[in-house]
N, C-alpha and C positions, 0 to 999 in steps of 0.2 A: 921970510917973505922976500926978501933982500937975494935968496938963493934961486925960490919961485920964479922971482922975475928974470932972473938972468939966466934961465932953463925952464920955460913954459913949457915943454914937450913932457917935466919929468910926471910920473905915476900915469901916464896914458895905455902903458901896458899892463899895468894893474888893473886898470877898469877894462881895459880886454878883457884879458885873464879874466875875468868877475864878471863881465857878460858871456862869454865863454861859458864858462862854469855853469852861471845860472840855464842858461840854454840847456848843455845838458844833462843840471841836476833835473831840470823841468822836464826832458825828456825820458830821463831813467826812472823819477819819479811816476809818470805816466805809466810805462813800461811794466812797474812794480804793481801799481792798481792792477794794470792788464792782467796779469800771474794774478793776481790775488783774485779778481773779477775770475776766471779762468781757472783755477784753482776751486771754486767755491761751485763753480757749476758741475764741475765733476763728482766732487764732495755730496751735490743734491742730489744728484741721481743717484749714488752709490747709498745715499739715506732715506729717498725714494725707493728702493728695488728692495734694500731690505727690509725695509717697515710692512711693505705690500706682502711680501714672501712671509716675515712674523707673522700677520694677520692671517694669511689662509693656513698656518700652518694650525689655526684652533681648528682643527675638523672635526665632526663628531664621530668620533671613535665607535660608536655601536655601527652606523653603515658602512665602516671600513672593515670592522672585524666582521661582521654577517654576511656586507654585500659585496665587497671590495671596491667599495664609491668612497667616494671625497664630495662631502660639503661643507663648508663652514658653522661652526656649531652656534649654539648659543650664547660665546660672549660679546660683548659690545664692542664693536670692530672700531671704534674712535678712540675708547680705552686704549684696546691695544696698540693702534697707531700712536696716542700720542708716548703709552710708556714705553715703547720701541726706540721713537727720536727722540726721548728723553734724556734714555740710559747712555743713546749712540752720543748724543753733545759732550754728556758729563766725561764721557770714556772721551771723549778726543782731548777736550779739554785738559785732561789731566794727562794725559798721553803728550800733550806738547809743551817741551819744557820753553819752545820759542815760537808763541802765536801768531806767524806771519796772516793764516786765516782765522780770524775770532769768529767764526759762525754760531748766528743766533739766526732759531727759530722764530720767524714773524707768522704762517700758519700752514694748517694741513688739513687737509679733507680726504675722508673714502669714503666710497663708493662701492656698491655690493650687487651682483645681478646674474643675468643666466641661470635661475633655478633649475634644483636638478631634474626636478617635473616636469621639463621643457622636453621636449620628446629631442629633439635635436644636441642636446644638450648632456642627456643619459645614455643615447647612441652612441654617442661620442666618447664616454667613458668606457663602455663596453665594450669598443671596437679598438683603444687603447689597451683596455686589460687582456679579450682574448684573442687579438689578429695571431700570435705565435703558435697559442699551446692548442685553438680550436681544430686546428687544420689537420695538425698531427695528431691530436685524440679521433677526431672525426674520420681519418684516413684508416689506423689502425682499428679502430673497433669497429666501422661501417662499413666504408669502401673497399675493404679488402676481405671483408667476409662476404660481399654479394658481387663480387669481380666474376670469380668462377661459374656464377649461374648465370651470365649474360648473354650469353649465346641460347641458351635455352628458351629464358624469358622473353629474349625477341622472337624467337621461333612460337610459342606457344601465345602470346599475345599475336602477334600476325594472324594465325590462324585462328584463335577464336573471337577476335575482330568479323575476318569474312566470314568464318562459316555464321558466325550469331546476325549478322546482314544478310548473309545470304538466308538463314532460315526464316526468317520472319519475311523476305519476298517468295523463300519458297510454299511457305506457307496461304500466302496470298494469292498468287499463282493456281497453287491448286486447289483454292478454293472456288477459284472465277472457272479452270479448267471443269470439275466437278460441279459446278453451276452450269456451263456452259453443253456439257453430255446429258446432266441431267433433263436439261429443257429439250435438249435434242430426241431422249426418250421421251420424254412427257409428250411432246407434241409426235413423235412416232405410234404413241397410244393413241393419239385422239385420231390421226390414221387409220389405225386399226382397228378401232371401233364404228370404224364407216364402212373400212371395206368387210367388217362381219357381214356388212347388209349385202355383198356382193361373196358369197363365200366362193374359197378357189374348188377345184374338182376334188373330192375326194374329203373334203372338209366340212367339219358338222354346220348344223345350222344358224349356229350361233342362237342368239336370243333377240326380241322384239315387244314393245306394246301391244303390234298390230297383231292381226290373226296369220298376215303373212312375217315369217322371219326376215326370208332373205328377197333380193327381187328374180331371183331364179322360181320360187315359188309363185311368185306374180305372176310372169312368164308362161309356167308350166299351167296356172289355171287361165290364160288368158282367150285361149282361143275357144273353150266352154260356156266362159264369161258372153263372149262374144256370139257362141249358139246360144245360150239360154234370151240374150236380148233382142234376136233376131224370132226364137220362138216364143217370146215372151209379145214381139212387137205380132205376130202373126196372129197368136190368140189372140190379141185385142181387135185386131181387123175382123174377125171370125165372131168373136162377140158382138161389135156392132152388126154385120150383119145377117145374127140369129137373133137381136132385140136383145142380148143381155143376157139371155140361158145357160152361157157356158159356167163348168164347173170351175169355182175358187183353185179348186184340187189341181187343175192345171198348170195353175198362176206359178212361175219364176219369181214373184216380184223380191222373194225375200230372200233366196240363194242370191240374185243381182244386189240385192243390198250391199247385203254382205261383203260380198266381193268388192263393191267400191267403196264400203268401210275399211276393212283390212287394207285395200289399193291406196287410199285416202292417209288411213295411220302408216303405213310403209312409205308413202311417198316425204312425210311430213317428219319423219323419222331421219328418213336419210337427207332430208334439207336441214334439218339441224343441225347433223352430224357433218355434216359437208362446212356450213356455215362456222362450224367449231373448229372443224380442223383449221379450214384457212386464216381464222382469226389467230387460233392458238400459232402457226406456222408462221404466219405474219410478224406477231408478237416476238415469240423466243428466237425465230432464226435471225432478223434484224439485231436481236439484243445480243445475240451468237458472235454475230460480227465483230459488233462493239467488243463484247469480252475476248472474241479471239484479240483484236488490236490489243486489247489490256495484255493479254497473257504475253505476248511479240515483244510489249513494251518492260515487262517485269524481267525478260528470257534473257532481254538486252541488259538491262539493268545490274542482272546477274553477272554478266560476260564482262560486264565492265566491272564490277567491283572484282573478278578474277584479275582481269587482266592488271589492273592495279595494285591488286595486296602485295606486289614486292616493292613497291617503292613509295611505301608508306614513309614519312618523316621519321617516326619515333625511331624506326631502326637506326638511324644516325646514334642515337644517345648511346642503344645496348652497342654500338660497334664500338666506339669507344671507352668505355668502360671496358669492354670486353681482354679479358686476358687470356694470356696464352694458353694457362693450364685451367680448363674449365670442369665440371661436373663428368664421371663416369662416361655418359651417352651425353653428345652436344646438344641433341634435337633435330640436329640438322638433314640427318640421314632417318630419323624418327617422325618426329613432326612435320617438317618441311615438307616431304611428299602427300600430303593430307590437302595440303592447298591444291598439290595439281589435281586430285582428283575429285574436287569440287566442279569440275567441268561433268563430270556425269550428269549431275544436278539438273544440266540444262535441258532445256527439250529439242530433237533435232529437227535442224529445218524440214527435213521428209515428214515427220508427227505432223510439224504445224501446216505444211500445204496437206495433209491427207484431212486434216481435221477443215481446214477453209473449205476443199474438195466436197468434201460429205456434205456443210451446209451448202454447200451449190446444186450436191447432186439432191440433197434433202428438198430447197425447193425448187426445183425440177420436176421432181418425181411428185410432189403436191399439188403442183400444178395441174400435172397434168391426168391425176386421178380425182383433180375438183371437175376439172372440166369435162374429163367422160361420168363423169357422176352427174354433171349438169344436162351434161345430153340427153341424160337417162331422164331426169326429173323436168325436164323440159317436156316430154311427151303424155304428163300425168293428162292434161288435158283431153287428148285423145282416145287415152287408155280408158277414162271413166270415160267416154263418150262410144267405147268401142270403135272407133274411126281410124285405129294405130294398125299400123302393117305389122302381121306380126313378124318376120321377117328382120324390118328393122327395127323393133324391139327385142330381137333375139340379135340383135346386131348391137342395140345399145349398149346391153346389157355385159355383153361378151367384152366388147372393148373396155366397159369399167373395173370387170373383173382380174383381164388381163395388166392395166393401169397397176390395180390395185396389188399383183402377183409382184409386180416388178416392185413396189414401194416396199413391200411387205421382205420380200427376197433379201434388200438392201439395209434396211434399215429394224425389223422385229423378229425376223424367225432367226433362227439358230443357226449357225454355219460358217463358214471361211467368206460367204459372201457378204455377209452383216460388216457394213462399214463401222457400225456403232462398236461393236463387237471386239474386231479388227484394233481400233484404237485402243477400247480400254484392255484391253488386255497387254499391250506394246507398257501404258500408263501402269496395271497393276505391276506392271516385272519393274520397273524401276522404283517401286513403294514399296518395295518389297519388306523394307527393313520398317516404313514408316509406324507402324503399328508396333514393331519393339522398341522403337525412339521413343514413343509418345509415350508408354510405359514409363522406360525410363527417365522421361522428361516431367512425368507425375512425381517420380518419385523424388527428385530431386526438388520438386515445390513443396514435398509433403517434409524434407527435409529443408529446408528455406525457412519453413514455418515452426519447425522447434527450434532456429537457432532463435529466429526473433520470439521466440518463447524466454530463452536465455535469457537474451536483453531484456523483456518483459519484466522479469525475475526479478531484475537490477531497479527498474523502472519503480516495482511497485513497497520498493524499500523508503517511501515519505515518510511513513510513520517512524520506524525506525528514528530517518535521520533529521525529522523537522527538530528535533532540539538542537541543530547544527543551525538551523537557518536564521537565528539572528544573526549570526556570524557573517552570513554571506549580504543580508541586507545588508550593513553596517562595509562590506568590503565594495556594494555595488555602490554607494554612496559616496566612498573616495573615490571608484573609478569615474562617474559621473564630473566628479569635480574636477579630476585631471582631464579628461576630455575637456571640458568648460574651458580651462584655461589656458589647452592647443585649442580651442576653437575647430575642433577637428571633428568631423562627420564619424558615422559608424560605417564606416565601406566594410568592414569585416567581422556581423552581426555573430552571433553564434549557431550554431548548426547543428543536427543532429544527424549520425551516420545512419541512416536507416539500413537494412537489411529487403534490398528487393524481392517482389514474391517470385517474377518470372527467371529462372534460372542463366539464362541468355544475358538478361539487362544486370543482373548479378555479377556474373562473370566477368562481362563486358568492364564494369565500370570498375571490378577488382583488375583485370588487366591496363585498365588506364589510369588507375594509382601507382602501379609499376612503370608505367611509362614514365608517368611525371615522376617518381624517384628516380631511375634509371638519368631523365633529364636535366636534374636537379644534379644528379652526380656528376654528371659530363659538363656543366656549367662550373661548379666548383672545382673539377680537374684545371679549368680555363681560370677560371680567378677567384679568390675567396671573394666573398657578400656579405656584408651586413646580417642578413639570414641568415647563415652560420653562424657569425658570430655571439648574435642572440640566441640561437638555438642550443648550441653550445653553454652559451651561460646561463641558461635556462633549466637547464640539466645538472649542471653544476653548484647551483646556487640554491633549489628550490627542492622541495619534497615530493617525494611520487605516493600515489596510492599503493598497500600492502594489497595484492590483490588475494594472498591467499586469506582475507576477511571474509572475500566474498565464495569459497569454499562452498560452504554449507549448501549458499543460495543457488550457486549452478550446479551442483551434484545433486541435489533435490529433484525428485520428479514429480512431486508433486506441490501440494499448496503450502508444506512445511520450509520454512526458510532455515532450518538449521542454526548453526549459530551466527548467524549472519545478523541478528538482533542486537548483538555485541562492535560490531563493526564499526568503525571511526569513521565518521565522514565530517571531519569536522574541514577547516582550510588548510589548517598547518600537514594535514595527511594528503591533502589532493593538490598541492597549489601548481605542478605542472600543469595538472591536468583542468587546472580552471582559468590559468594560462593560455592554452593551448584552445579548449575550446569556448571557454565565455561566458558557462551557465550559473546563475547565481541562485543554486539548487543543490545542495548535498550531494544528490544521485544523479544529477543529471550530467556531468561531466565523466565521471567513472563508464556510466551506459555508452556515451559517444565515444571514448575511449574503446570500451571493450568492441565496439561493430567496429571501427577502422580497426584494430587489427584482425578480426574476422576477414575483414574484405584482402585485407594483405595475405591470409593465411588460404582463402580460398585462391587469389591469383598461385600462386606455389603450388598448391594442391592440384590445381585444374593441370596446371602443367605437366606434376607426374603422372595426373589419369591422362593425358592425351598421350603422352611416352608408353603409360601401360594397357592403353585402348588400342592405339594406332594399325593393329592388324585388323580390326572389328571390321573393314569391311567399307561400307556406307562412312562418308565423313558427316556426315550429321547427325549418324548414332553413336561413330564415333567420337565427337564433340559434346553429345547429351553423356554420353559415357563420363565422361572426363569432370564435366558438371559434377554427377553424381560422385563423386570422385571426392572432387574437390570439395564438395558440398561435407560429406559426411567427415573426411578425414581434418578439416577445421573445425567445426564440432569438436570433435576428439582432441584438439591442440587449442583449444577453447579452455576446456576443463582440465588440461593438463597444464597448462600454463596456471590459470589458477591455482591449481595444487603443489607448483614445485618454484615456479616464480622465472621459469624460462623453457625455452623450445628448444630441437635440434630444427636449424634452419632448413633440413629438406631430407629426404629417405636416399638423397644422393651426396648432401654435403654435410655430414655432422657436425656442426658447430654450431655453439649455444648463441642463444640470444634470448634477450634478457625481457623483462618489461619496460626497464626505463631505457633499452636502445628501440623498442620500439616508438615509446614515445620522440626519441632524440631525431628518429625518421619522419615522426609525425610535424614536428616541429618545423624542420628543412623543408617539408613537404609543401605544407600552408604559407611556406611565403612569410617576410613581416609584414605587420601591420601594424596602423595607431596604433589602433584599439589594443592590439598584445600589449603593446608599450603602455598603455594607462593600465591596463589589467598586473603587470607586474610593477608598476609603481604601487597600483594598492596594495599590492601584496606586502611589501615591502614598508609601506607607512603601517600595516593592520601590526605586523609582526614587530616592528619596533620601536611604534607609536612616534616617530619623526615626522612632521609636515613634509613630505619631500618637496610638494607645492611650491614652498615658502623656501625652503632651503637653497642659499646662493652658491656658486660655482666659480665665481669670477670676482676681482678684485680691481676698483681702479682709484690709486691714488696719487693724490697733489698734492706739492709741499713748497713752499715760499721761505727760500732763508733769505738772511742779510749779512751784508758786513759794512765797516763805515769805511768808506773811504781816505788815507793818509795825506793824497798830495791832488792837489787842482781840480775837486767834485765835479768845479764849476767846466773844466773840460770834455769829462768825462758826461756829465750832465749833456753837453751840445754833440757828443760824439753819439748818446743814447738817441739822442734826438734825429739823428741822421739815418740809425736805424744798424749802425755799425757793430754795437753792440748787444748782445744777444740778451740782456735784462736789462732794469730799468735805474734810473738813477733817481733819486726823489732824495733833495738836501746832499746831505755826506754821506749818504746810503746806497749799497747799491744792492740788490733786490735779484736773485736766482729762485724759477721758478720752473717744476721739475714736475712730470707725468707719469707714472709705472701701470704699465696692465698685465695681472699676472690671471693665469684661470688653472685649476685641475686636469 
C-alpha cells in the first residue's frame, strides 16, 4: 500500500493492455462468428443442391429405359430428402476431427412440380434429347434422298397447278361458248321456220296448216281470188235484178272461202312465226351478250393465271432444296414448256369480236326480216277484202323473201358465208384433242375409284379388328385427361385422307403435299423445330404398322380379305400411326395412313407421266395423260409397298424408301400439335401403366441449419437486426436458410 501511494500511476498499463486486449479479443471473436456464420451458409447450400440432386435422381427407370424421359418415381421424396441430409451431417461430423462449424439441422422441405404431362414440360425433354441426332438422321435418310427430285417437282407441280385451273375455267368457258352458238342456232331455226313461209326461188314449198304453204302461193292465187269476187259481186247484181233465177252453179261463194281460209291460216301462221322468232332472238341474243361478257371474263382469267404460274411462292422452297445433281431429265426443258403452251387454250381476240359481230349481224338481220314480214302481214286486211294492189303485194312479198335470203345465207344454209359455221368450225380445230382428254379424263376417275376401293378394303376390316377397340377406348380416355389438364382445345382433330373422285382436285392437292414438304424442308435447312424434333422421336420411339398384314386385303379383288383376318391392329402395332392421325378405331388410322401416301405417290407419278406425256400435243391432254399416269402407277406402288415394305422413290431415282420414312414425312408434314402431345403421352401411360399426368419433373427444396454462436450473440443479434447479415440470430443461434431448384 505504502508502495501504491508513492507510485499511483503503477499497473495503468496493465489495464490498457486488458482493455486493449478485450477490444480485440471482442472483435476477433465477432470475426470468428462472421467465418462460422459464413461458413455454414455455404455448407447449406452445398446440403441443399445435393439433397434436391438425390431426390430427382429416384427416376422411374421404365420411362427412361422405353422413353428416354425422366420423372421422379414413386418414392417419398421427404424420406429421401431427410436421409440425404442425414447421412451428409453424420459424414461431416465424423470427418472433423475440429468442429469450428457444428451444423445441425433445424428443418427441410421439398417440393415436387412440372409434370411430365405438361405439354411444355415433355417438349422440353424431347427437344433436349433429340436437338443433335434428329437433324442428322432427318438430313441423311430424307432430305437427301428427295434433293435430286427438286427441280422436277417444282416444274411438275407448277404446271399441274395452272393447267388443273385452267381446265376447270376452260371447261366453263366452253360450256357458256356452246350455250352461247347453241342459242344462236336455235334462234336461227325459229328464222327459218318463218322464212319457209317466204321460200327463196328454186326452193320447195316447205309445209303449212293452211291450204296455202308459202305467201308466194297467196300471191300466185291472188289476182283469181280477186276475179272470182268481182264475178261473184256481179252475179249477185244480176240476181237481184232477175228476182233471184240465177243458178247456185254460178256462185264463187266457196272457191272465195276458201281462199280467205287458207289467206286467213297463212296469215296467222306467219304471225306466229314472226312473233317467235323475235321473241326467241330477243331472248338468246340479249343472253348472247351476257355470256359472250362471261366467256371475255373466263379468256382473261386464263391469261392471267398464265401469266402468273412462274412466280408462284412454292418454287422458292423446291429452289432451295434444290441440288446440284438432280434426276436424269430436270423437267425443265420437259415440263416447263407445257406452261407456255397453255396459251393456245385461250380464245383469240379476232374469235371473240367475230363471235360479238354475228350477234350484231344476227340481230340486224331479224330485224329486219320481222319487219318485212310485218309489211307483209300488215296487208291481210286488204288482201281478204281484195282491195290490195297486187303490185305491191308482189312487192311485199319479194322484199320478205329477199330479207329472209340474206338471214338464211348468213346464219343457216351451208357455205363460207354461214357466220355460225365460220366460228365453230375455227372452235372445233382447237377441241380437237377435247374428246381424247375426256376419255382419258374418265379413265382416270374410273381408276380414282378403285384406289378408294383399296382404302375401302382397309375401312371395312371393324369386324376383324373390334377386339382391338377396348384398347383404343381405354387409350382415348387418357388422352382426354391429358387434354383436361393442358386445358387445351382440339385445333388438330383427326382427319381422314380421302381419295378425291375428280382427277384434277386429285392431283392438285397431291402436288400441294409436295409443296408443303418441299417447304417444310427449306424451313428446316434454315433452323431445326420442335416438329422435328418430335417427329423424329416419334419414329424413334413408337411402333409402326407391319403393312405386309394388310397383303391379302389389297391384292384381293374381290370380297375375300385374304389373310388379313389375322392382322394385328391392336395399339402397340399402330402407335405412330394413331400418333399421327388421332383415330380411336383399330382401322381407321392404317386407312388415313395408306391415302396420304397414295397422294404422295400419285404427286411422283403425275410428274413422270407429264415427263412421259409432254410431246402429246394439247397441254390438257397432256396433263389428263399424266393423271392417268400417275393415277395407275400408284396403285401399283400401293400393293407393292404392301408386299415388300418399301418403294423405289421414282423410275428416275432408285432409292428405297421405306413405310416408316413415309410416315417420318408425314409427321414433319402435319405440324405439332397439342393434341399429338396428349395422343403420345397416352401412348406412353397405356404402354407402361405410369400416370405421366401425376408424374413430376422438378424439384424445389429448403433447408434451415443452425449453429450456436461462441462470442457476443447479443451483437450479432443487433447486427441481424440491421439487416447486415444474411440469416437470423434468435438466442445463441444463428439460423442459415438455403433454396435449390433442380428439374430434368
Amino acid at each position: 500500500m505504502k508502495r501504491w501511494r508513492n507510485h499511483p500511476e503503477a499497473g495503468s498499463v496493465s489495464v490498457f493492455l486488458i482493455m486493449i486486449f478485450a477490444a480485440v479479443f471482442a472483435f476477433v471473436a465477432i470475426f470468428i462468428d462472421f467465418a462460422r456464420m459464413s461458413a455454414l451458409q455455404a455448407k447449406t447450400e452445398l446440403l441443399v443442391r445435393s439433397a434436391s440432386r438425390s431426390v430427382l435422381s429416384a427416376y422411374d427407370p421404365i420411362l427412361l429405359e422405353r422413353y428416354g424421359l425422366f420423372a421422379f418415381g414413386e418414392t417419398d421424396e421427404n424420406y429421401l430428402m431427410s436421409k440425404v441430409l442425414s447421412d451428409q451431417l453424420n459424414y461431416m461430423r465424423r470427418s472433423d476431427s475440429f468442429p469450428i462449424v457444428d451444423v445441425r439441422l433445424d428443418e427441410s422441405t421439398v417440393e415436387l412440380g412440372r409434370q411430365l404431362g405438361k405439354y411444355e414440360v415433355f417438349e422440353q425433354q424431347i427437344r433436349e434429347q433429340m436437338k443433335y441426332r434428329a437433324p442428322i438422321d432427318f438430313s441423311i435418310d430424307i432430305i437427301n434422298r428427295f434433293k435430286p427430285m427438286s427441280e422436277a417437282m417444282k416444274e411438275a407441280s407448277n404446271t399441274v397447278d395452272l393447267l388443273g385451273k385452267l381446265q376447270k375455267l376452260y371447261d366453263r368457258r366452253e360450256a357458256k361458248l356452246d350455250e352461247l352458238l347453241n342459242g344462236q342456232a336455235s334462234a336461227a331455226q325459229s328464222a327459218a321456220q318463218l322464212a319457209a313461209l317466204l321460200p327463196r326461188t328454186g326452193s320447195g314449198s316447205g309445209s303449212s296448216q293452211s291450204g296455202f304453204s308459202t305467201a308466194e302461193q297467196l300471191v300466185s292465187g291472188y289476182s283469181n281470188y280477186v276475179s272470182m269476187i268481182e264475178a261473184e259481186r256481179a252475179r249477185r247484181e244480176a240476181s237481184e235484178h232477175s228476182g233471184g233465177e240465177q243458178e247456185e252453179d254460178d256462185s264463187y261463194a266457196l272457191e272465195i272461202s276458201r281462199y280467205q281460209q287458207s289467206a286467213s291460216l297463212l296469215f296467222s301462221e306467219m304471225n306466229d312465226r314472226n312473233n317467235a322468232a323475235k321473241q326467241l332472238h330477243n331472248v338468246v341474243l340479249s343472253k348472247s351478250k351476257e355470256l359472250l361478257q362471261e366467256i371475255r371474263s373466263l379468256n382473261a382469267e386464263m391469261l392471267l393465271l398464265i401469266e402468273k404460274a412462274e412466280q408462284r411462292p412454292e418454287q422458292e422452297a423446291y429452289n432451295k432444296v434444290g441440288s446440284g445433281e438432280g434426276l436424269p431429265v430436270s423437267g425443265k426443258e420437259e415440263i416447263a414448256p407445257l406452261r407456255a403452251q397453255s396459251r393456245k387454250l385461250l380464245l383469240s381476240d379476232s374469235l371473240l369480236n367475230d363471235i360479238s359481230a354475228g350477234i350484231e349481224a344476227q340481230t340486224e338481220r331479224i330485224i329486219s326480216l320481222s319487219g318485212a314480214a310485218s309489211a307483209f302481214l300488215s296487208m291481210e286486211g286488204s288482201v281478204l277484202s281484195a282491195s290490195a294492189s297486187e303490185s305491191a303485194l308482189h312487192s311485199a312479198v319479194e322484199h320478205a323473201r329477199k330479207e329472209a335470203d340474206k338471214y338464211l345465207t348468213e346464219f343457216v344454209d351451208a357455205g363460207s358465208g354461214n357466220r355460225l359455221q365460220r366460228i365453230n368450225a375455227i372452235i372445233e380445230e382447237y377441241r380437237g384433242s377435247d374428246k381424247e382428254r375426256k376419255e382419258t379424263e374418265k379413265k382416270a376417275e374410273d381408276k380414282l375409284d378403285e384406289a378408294k376401293g383399296l382404302l375401302g378394303r382397309i375401312d371395312n376390316l371393324k369386324e376383324e379388328s373390334q377386339q382391338n377397340q377396348e384398347q383404343f377406348d381405354l387409350l382415348e380416355s387418357f388422352y382426354k385427361a391429358n387434354k383436361d389438364m393442358n386445358q387445351a382445345e382440339d385445333s388438330d382433330n383427326a382427319r381422314k385422307n380421302g381419295i378425291k373422285s375428280d382427277p384434277y382436285e386429285a392431283g392438285g392437292a397431291a402436288m400441294g403435299g409436295m409443296d408443303s414438304f418441299y417447304g417444310g424442308i427449306a424451313a428446316l435447312m434454315d433452323s431445326m423445330s420442335d416438329n422435328l424434333f418430335q417427329a423424329e422421336y416419334i419414329t424413334g420411339y413408337f411402333n409402326h404398322f407391319n403393312l405386309k398384314e394388310l397383303q391379302g386385303t389389297i391384292d384381293s379383288s374381290g370380297g375375300e380379305s385374304g389373310p388379313s383376318g389375322a392382322a394385328d391392329f391392336s395399339v402397340e402395332s399402330q402407335e405412330i400411326e394413331y400418333i399421327l392421325y388421332g383415330f380411336h378405331s383399330p382401322q381407321g388410322n392404317i386407312a388415313a395412313a395408306y391415302g396420304e401416301i397414295f397422294a404422295m405417290r400419285l404427286a411422283i407419278r403425275t410428274m413422270e407421266g407429264l415427263l412421259k406425256n409432254s410431246k402429246n400435243g394439247n397441254p390438257l391432254l397432256i396433263v389428263a395423260g399424266a393423271l392417268l399416269y400417275g393415277v395407275e402407277h400408284a396403285i401399283k406402288d400401293m400393293i407393292s409397298l404392301t408386299k415388300d415394305g418399301y418403294l423405289e422413290l421414282s423410275d428416275y431415282l432408285k432409292v428405297k424408301l421405306t413405310y416408316r420414312d413415309h410416315l417420318r414425312i408425314f409427321l414433319m408434314l402435319h405440324g405439332p400439335g397439342k393434341s399429338r402431345l396428349s395422343r403420345m403421352l397416352a401412348v406412353i401411360r397405356l404402354n407402361t401403366g405410369v400416370p405421366v399426368d401425376e408424374r413430376e419433373t422438378y424439384v424445389s427444396a429448403k433447408l434451415t441449419t443452425a449453429i450456436p454462436l461462441w462470442f457476443l450473440p447479443g451483437i450479432a443479434s443487433l447486427m441481424g437486426n440491421t439487416g447486415i447479415l444474411k440469416g437470423k440470430v434468435e438466442g445463441t443461434r444463428y439460423y442459415a436458410e438455403k433454396q435449390a431448384d433442380f428439374s430434368y
